[in-house]
C-alpha positions as a printed NumPy array, in Angstrom:
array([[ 21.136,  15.852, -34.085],
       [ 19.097,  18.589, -32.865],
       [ 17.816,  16.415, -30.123],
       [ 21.195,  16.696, -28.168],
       [ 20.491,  20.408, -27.947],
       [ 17.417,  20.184, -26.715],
       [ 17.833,  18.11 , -24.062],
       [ 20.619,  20.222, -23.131],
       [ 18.529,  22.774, -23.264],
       [ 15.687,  20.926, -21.63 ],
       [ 18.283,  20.564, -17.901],
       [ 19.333,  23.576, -17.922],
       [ 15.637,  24.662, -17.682],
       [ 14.782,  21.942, -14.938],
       [ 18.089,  23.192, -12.928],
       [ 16.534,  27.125, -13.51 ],
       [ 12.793,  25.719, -11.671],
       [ 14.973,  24.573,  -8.694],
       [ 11.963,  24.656,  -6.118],
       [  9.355,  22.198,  -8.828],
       [ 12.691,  19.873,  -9.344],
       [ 13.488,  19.352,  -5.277],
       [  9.205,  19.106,  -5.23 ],
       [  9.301,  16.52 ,  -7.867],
       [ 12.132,  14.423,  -6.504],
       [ 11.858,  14.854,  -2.843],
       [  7.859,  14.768,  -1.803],
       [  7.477,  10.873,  -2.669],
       [ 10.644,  10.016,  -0.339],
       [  8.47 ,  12.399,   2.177],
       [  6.051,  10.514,   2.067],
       [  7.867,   7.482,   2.761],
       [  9.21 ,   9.049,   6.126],
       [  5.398,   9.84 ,   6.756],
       [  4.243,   6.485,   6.132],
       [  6.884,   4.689,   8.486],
       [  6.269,   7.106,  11.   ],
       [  2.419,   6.21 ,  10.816],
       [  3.138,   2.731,  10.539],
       [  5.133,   2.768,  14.074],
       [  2.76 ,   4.961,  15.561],
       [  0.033,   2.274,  14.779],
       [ -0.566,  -0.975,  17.349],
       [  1.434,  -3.984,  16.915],
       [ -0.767,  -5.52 ,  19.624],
       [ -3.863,  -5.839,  20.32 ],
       [ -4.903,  -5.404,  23.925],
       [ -7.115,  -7.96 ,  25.844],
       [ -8.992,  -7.722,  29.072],
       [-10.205, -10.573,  30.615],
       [-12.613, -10.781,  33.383],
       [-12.146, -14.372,  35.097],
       [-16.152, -15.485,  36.618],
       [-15.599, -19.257,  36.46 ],
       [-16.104, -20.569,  39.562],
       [-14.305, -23.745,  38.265],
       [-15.372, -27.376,  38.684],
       [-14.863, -30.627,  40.832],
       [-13.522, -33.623,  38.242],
       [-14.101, -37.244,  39.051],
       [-10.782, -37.107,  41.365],
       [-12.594, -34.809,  43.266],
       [-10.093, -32.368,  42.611],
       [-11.176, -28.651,  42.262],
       [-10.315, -27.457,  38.367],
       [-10.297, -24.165,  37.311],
       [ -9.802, -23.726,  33.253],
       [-10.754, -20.322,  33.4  ],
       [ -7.287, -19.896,  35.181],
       [ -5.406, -22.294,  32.889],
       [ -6.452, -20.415,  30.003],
       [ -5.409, -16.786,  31.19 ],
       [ -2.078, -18.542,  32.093],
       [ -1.605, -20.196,  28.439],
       [ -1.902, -16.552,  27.148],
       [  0.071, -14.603,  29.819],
       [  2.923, -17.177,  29.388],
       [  3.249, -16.934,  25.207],
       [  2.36 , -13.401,  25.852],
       [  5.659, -13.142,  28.056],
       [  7.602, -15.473,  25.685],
       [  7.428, -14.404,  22.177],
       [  7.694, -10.937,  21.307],
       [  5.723, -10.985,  17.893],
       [  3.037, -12.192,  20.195],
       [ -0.028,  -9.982,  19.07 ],
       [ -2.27 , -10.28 ,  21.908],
       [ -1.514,  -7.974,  25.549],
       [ -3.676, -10.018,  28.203],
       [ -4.11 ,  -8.436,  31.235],
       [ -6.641,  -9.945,  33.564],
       [ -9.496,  -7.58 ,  35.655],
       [-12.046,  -8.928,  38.092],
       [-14.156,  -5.884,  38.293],
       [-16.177,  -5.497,  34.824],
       [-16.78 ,  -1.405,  35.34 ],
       [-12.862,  -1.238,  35.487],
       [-12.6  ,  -3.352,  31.742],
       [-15.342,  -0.931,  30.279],
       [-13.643,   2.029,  31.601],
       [-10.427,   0.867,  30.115],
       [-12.659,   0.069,  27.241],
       [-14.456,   3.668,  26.826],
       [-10.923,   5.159,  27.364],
       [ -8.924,   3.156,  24.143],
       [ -6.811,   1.419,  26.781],
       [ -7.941,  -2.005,  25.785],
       [ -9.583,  -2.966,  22.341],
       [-11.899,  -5.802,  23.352],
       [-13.046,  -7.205,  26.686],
       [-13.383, -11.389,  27.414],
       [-15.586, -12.436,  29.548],
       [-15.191, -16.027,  30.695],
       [-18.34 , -17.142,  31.987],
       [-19.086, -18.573,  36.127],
       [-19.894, -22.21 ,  34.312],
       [-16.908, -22.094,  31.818],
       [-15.298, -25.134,  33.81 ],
       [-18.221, -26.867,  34.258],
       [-18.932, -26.636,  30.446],
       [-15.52 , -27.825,  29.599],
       [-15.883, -30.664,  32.12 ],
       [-19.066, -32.179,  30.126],
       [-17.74 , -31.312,  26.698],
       [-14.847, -33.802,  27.71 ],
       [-17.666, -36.576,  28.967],
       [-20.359, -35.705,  26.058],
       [-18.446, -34.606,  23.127],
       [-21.273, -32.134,  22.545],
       [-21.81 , -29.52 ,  24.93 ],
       [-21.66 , -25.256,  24.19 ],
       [-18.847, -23.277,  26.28 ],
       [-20.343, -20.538,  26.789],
       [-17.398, -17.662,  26.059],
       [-18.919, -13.434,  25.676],
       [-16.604, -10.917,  23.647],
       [-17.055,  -7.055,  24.401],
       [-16.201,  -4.279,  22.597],
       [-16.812,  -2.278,  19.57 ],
       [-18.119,  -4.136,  16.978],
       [-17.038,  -1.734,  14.003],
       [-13.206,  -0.736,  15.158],
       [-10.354,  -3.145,  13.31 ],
       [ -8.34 ,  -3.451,  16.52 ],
       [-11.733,  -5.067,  18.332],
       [-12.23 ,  -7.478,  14.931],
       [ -8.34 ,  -8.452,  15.382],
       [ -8.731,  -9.164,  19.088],
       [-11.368, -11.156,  18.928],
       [-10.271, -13.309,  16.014],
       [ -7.266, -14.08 ,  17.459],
       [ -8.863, -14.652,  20.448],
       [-11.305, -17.349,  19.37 ],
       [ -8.429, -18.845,  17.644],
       [ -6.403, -19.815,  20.788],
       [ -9.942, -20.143,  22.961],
       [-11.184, -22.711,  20.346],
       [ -7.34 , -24.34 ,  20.807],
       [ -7.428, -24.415,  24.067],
       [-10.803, -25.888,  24.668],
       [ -9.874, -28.8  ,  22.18 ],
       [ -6.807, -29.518,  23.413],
       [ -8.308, -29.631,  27.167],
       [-11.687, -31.408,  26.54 ],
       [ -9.95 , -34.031,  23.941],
       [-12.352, -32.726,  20.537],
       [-10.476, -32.754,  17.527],
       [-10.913, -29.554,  15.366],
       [-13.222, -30.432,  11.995],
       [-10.513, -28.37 ,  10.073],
       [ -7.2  , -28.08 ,  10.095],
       [ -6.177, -24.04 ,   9.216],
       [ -2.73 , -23.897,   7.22 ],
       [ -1.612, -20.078,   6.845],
       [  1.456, -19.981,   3.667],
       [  2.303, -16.762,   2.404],
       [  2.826, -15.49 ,  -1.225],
       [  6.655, -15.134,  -1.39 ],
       [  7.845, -13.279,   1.372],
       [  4.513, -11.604,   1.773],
       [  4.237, -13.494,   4.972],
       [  7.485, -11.27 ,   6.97 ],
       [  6.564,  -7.596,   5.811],
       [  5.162,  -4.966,   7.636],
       [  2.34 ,  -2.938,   6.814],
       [  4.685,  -0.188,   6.166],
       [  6.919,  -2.496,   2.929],
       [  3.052,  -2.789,   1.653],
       [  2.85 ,   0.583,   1.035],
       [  6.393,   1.45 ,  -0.774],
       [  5.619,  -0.188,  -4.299],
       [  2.578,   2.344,  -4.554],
       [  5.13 ,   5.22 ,  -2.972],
       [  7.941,   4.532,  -5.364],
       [  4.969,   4.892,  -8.672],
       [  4.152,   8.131,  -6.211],
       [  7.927,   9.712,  -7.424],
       [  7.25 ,   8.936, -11.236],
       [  3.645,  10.701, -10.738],
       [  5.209,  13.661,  -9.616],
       [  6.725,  13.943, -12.96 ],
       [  3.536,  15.529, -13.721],
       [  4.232,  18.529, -12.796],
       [  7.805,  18.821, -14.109],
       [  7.077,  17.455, -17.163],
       [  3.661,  19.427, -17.943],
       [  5.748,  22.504, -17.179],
       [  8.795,  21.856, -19.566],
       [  6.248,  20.913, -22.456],
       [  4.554,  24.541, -21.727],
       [  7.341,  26.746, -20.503],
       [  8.283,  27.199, -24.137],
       [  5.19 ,  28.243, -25.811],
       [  4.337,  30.639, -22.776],
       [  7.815,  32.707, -23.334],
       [  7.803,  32.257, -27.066],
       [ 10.869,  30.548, -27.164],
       [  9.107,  27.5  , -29.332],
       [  9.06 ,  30.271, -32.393],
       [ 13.217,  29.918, -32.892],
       [ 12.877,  26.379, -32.152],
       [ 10.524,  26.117, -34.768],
       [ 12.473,  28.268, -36.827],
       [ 15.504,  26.24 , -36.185],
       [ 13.502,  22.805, -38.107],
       [ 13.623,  21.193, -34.895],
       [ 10.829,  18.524, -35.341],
       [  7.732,  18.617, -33.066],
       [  9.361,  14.741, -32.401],
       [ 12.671,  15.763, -31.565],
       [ 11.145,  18.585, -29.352],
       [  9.679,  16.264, -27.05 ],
       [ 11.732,  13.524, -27.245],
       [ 14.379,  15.706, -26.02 ],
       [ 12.271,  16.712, -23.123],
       [ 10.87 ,  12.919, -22.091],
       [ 14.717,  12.12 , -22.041],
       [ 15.483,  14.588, -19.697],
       [ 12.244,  13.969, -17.837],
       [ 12.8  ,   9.925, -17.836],
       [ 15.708,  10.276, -16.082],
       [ 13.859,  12.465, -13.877],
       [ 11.665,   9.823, -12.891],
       [ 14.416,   7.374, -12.282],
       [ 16.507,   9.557,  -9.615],
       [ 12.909,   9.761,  -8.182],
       [ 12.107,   6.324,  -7.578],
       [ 16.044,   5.233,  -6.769],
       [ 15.986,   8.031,  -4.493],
       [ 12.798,   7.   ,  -2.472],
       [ 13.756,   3.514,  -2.546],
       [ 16.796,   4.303,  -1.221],
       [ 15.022,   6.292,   1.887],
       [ 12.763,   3.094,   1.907],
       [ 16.048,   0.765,   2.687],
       [ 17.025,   3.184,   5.364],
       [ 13.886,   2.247,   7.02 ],
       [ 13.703,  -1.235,   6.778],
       [ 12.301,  -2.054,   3.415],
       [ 14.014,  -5.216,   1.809],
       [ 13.879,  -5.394,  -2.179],
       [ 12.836,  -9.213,  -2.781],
       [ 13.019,  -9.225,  -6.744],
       [ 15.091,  -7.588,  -9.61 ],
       [ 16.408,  -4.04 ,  -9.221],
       [ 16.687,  -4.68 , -13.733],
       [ 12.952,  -5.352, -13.233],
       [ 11.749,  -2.054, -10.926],
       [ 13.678,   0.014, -13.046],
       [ 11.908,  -1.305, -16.247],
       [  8.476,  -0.859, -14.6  ],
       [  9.74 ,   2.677, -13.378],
       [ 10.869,   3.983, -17.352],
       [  7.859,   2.391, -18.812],
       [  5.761,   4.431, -16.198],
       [  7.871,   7.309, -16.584],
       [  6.901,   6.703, -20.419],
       [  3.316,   6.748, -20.085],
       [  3.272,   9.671, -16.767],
       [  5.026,  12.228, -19.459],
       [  2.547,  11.245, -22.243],
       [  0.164,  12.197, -20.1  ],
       [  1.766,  15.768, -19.309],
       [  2.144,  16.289, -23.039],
       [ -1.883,  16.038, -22.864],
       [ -1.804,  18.313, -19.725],
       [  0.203,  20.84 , -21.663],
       [ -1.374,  20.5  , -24.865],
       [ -4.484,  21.581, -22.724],
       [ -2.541,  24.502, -20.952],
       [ -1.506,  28.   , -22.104],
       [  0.603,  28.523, -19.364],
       [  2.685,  27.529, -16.317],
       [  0.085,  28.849, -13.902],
       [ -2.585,  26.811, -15.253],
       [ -0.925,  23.609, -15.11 ],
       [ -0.342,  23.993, -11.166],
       [ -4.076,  24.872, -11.009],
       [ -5.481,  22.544, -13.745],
       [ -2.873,  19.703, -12.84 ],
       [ -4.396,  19.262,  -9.685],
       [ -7.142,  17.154, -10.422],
       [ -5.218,  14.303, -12.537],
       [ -2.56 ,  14.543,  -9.588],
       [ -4.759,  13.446,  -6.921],
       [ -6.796,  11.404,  -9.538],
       [ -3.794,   9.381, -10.056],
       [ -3.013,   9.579,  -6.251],
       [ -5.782,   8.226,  -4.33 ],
       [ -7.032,   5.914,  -7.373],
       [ -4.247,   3.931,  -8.173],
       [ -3.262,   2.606,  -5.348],
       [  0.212,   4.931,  -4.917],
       [ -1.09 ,   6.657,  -1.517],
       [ -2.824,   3.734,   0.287],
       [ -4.137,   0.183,  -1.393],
       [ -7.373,   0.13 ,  -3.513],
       [ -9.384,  -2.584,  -4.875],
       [-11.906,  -2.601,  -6.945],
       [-13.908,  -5.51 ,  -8.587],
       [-12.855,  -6.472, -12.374],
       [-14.897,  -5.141, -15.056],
       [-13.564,  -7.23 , -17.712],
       [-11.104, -10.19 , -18.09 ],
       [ -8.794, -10.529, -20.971],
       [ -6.443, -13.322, -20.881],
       [ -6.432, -14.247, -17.171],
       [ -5.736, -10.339, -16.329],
       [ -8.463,  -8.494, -14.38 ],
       [ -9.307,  -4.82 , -15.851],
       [-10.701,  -2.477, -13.177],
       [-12.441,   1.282, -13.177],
       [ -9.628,   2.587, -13.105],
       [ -7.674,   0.599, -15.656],
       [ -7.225,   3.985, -18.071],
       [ -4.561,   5.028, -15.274],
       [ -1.104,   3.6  , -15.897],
       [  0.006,   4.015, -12.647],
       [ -2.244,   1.193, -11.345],
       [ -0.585,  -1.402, -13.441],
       [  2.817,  -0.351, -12.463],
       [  1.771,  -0.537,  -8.87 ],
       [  1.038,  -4.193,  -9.336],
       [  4.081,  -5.094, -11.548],
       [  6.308,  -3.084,  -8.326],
       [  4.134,  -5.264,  -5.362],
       [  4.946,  -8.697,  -7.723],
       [  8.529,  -7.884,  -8.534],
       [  9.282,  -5.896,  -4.554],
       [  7.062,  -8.423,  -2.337],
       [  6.615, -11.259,  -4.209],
       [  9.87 , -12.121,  -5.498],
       [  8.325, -12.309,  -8.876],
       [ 10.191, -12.746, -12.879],
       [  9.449, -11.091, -15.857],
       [  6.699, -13.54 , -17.024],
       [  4.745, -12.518, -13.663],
       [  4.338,  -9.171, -14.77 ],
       [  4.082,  -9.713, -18.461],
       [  0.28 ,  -8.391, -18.608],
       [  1.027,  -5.175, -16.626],
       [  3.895,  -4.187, -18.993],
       [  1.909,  -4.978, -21.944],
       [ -0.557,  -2.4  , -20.487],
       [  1.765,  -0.157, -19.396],
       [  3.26 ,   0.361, -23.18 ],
       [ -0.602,   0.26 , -25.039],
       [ -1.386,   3.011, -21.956],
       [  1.623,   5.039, -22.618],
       [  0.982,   4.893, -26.858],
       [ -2.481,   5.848, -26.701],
       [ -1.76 ,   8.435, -24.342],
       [  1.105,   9.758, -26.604],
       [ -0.729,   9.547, -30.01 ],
       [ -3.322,  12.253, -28.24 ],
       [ -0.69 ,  14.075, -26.798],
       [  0.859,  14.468, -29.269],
       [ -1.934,  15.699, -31.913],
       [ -2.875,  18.062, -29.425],
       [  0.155,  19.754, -28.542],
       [  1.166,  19.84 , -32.507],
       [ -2.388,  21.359, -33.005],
       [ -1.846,  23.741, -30.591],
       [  1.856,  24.51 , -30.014],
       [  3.552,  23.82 , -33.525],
       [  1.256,  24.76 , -35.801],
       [  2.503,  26.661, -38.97 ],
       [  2.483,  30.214, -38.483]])
């Protein structure tokens, strides 16, 4: 069949572009090393100043409490014993000293623990219905301050029950989605990075469609009865298995930094041909589109970072449903295959999920890839194949 020759044909071409096939295969593992790098670089802990004003309070033993104190060593001592602790306490008695470390990023929030805080605590236990007084300082609109201070209230609010005897009204269970609960930030972001490789198939893809037509070389291959069908099956071949030294490539580079693949590797690699599928549809429109190989590096831009930045691949994205078919939430950005591939990958990597989990996103990913070949491929037969 004359499909056999032109893939043949088709990798000796990608092996001649030797700088767009180490660009296509090697920039989503690069970003991978990027992303870990950032994702150590970034705080694991969120640092706590506390200024100490309670002047404490005489009990009915006449004994001299101070909870202030009691509380600061409750957090020092889990602080000191568990390393995933998230909170760094350190405790300052001069408040211009916590605002400078404040004003100089040193600390992310500052607690104040007011002079009656003892006293407060000592009616709550008598009363059962008395304020504690407690003042958080920071900035209100940086994530490290809104992390600080939740977690903050979270063992205050603990602490005060437990010491003044006032049972919480609610009773907060935390479980995690499969093993959603033990990964980093950084194994949140490789699903999107591995759809990142098959995106970059763009490029090589777009290119291989157009190369011919630009040097003329599609006039023998038309005049050798290759079908417009075998033409560019022979290419998506070639370009499919592209996609999947891509993605086994960057998940491999993933591993190396800690990721741990929860689900089926049968599974990813489905989600990663299917999106290969629909990502070299798309190039067929690209090239149909495209005269030459110039102006699909200059054209191609714009669905690149389309498909980058609103899919999810680069950094997580959600946007509210427009429409609801059959329990599956459509978004904006729907039209773009990658985004469904993105969540089959987070269900099948993170989640631990089956084939019946992802059901929906494959059935988009194949109408996707369909519509996107049937104009693909009128275009490029209107405007490369065309009698002559």
């Amino acid at each position: 069949m004359k499909i056999f020759s032109i893939i043949k044909k088709s990798i000796k071409e990608q092996i001649r572009n030797f700088w767009i096939l180490i660009l296509t295969i090697s920039l989503a593992p690069f970003f991978v090393v990027v992303w870990y790098m950032v994702d150590q670089g970034m705080s694991k802990k969120y640092s706590v100043v506390v200024v100490n004003r309670d002047n404490g309070v005489i009990t009915a033993d006449s004994s001299l409490v101070f909870y202030g104190n009691a509380f600061i060593n409750l957090l020092s001592g889990i602080n000191s014993s568990q390393d995933d602790w998230l909170l760094e306490v350190n405790e300052l008695n001069n408040m211009d000293s916590a605002k400078k470390m404040l004003e100089e990023a040193k600390a992310d929030m500052i607690l104040v623990i007011a002079p009656d805080f003892s006293i407060n605590i000592n009616k709550l236990q008598l009363t059962k219905n008395q304020a504690v007084d407690i003042e958080f300082i920071g900035d209100l609109t940086d994530n490290n301050y809104l992390m600080a201070a939740i977690w903050s209230h979270n063992y205050l609010s603990e602490f005060i029950s437990f010491t003044a005897g006032v049972a919480f009204p609610v009773n907060l269970v935390e479980t995690s989605i499969g093993k959603s609960g033990s990964k980093s930030e950084f194994d949140l972001y490789v699903p999107g990075l591995l759809i990142f490789a098959i995106i970059m198939l763009m490029f090589s893809a777009s290119i291989a469609f157009v190369v011919e037509p630009e040097t003329q070389t599609i006039k023998r291959i038309k005049l050798s009865k290759v079908k417009p069908m075998e033409f560019i099956g022979g290419i998506s071949i070639v370009q499919i298995m592209l996609g999947i030294i891509s993605i086994i490539l960057t998940l491999i580079v993933a591993v190396a930094f800690g990721f741990q693949v929860e689900g089926s590797f049968g599974l990813m690699t489905l989600i990663g041909i299917l999106c290969s599928i629909s990502i070299i549809a798309f190039s067929l429109i690209l090239a149909a589109l495209s005269k030459t190989v110039n102006a699909i590096l200059v054209v191609g831009n714009f669905p690149l970072f389309l498909f980058m930045f609103f899919t999810g691949a680069m950094f997580p994205i959600n946007l509210s449903p427009i429409i609801t078919i059959g329990g599956y939430s459509l978004t904006a950005n729907c039209l773009l295959s990658p985004v469904h591939a993105i969540y089959a990958l987070k269900k099948v990597l993170i989640f631990g999920s089956g084939f019946s989990a992802i059901l929906p996103e494959v059935i988009s990913l194949i109408i996707l890839s369909v519509l996107y070949f049937i104009i693909g491929l009128w275009l490029f037969k209107r405007k490369h194949f065309r009698a002559e």
